[in-house]
C-alpha positions as CSV (number, residue, x, y, z in Angstrom):
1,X,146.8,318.8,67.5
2,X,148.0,315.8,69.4
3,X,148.5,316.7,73.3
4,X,151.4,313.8,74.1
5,X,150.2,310.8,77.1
6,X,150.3,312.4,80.5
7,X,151.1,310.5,83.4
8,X,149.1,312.1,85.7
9,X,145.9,312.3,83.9
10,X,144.1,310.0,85.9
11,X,144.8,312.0,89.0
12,X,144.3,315.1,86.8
13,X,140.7,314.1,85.9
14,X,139.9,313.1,89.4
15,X,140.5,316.4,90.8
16,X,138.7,318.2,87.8
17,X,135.8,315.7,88.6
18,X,136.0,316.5,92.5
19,X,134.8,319.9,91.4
20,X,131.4,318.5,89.9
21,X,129.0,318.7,92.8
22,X,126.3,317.0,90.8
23,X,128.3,313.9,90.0
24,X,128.7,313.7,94.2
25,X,125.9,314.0,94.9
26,X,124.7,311.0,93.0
27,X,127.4,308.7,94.0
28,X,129.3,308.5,90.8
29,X,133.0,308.1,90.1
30,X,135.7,307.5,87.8
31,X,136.8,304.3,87.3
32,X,139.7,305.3,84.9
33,X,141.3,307.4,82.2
34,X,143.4,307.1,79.7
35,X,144.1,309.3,76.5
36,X,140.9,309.7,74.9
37,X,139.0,307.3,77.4
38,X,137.2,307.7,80.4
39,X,135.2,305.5,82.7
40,X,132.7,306.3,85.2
41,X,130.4,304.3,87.6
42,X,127.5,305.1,89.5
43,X,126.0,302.3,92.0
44,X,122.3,302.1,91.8
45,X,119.8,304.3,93.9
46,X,116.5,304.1,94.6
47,X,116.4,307.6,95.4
48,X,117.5,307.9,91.6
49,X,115.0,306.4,90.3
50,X,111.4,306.9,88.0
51,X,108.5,305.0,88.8
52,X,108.9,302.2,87.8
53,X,112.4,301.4,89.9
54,X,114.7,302.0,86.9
55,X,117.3,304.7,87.4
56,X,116.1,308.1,85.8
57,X,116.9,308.9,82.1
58,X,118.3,312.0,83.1
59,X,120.7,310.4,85.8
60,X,121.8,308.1,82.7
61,X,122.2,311.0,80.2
62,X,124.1,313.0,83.0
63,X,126.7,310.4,83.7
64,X,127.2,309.9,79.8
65,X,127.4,313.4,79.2
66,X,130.0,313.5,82.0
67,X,132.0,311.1,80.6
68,X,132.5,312.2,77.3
69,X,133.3,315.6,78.8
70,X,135.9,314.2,80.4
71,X,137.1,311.5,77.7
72,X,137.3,315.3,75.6
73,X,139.3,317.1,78.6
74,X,141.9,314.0,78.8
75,X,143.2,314.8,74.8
76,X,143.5,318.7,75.5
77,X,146.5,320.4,77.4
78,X,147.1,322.4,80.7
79,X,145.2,325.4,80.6
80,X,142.2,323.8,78.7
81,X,138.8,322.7,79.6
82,X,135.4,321.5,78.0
83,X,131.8,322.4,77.8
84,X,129.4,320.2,76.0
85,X,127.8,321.7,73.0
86,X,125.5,319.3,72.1
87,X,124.9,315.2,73.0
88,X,122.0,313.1,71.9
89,X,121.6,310.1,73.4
90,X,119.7,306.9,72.9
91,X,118.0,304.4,75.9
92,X,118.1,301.1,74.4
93,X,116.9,298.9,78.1
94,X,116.1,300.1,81.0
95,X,119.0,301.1,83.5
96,X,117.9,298.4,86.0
97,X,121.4,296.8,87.6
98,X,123.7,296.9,90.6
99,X,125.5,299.7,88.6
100,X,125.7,301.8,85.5
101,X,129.5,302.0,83.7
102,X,129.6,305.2,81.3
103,X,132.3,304.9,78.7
104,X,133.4,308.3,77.2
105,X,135.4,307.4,74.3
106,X,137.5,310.5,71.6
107,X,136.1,310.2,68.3
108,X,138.2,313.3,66.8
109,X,139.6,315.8,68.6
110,X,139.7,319.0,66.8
111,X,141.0,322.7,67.4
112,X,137.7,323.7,68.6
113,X,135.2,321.1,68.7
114,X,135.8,317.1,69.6
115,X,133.5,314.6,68.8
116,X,133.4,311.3,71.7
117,X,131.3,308.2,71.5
118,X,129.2,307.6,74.8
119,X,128.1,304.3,75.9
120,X,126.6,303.7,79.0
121,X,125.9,299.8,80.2
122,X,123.9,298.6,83.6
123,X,126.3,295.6,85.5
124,X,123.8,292.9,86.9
125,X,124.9,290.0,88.2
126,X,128.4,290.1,86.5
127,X,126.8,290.7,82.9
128,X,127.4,294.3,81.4
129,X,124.4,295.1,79.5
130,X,123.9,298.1,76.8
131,X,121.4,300.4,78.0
132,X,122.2,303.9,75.9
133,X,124.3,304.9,72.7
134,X,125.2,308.4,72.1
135,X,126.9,311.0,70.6
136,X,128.2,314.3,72.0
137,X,130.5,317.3,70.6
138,X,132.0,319.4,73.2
139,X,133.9,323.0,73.1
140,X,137.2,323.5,74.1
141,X,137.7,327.0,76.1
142,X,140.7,328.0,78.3
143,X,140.3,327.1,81.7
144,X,138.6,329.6,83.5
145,X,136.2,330.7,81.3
146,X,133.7,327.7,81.3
């Protein structure tokens, strides 16, 4: 099922992401959207951080995960949300930069379940660097009942 462009997604993702709490509280937002695509960034934190000054893996795998939550939600229609079934997620280099940039991208929507890409790179010094790969499949449900 093809959902046609929508010329207010962007806006219509931003508001959907005002409602995460979590992503607020860590600083990140979204950077853009487009059918099937969505772009967060998160400026680095030391408060986010493990011991050894990188950002957390969980920070990283939350802002990936978010992303392909909404990269799914941008592909569905009004009434429909998303819920993350499942994402695995691989750190390739530590998350060590000015900021992270989590792609989201639509691999295959489906009725039910929709398959994105995630990729999440550090920006240092104007080089974007790969620090995790993933995968994620996420539910759609009627809005309301996530």
């Amino acid at each position: 099922m093809h959902v046609p462009d929508d010329p207010h997604l962007l806006e219509r993702v931003r508001e959907s992401f005002a409602r995460q709490s979590f992503m607020a509280l860590i600083g990140t937002r979204v950077v853009s959207a487009s059918h099937g695509t969505v772009v967060l960034e998160l400026p680095f934190r030391a408060d986010l951080c493990q011991q050894n000054g990188f950002l957390h893996g969980g920070v990283v795998g939350a802002i990936a995960d978010v992303a392909g939550g909404y990269a799914a939600y941008s592909v569905f229609g009004d009434g429909e949300d998303v819920l993350t079934v499942e994402y695995k997620l691989n750190l390739i280099r530590p998350a060590a930069g000015e900021r992270l940039r989590a792609t989201g991208e639509v691999l295959r929507a489906g009725r039910t379940l929709t398959v994105c890409d995630l990729k999440v790179h550090v920006v240092h010094a104007g080089a974007e660097l790969l620090c995790a790969s993933g995968q994620q499949t996420l539910m759609r449900m009627e809005a309301g009942r996530a």
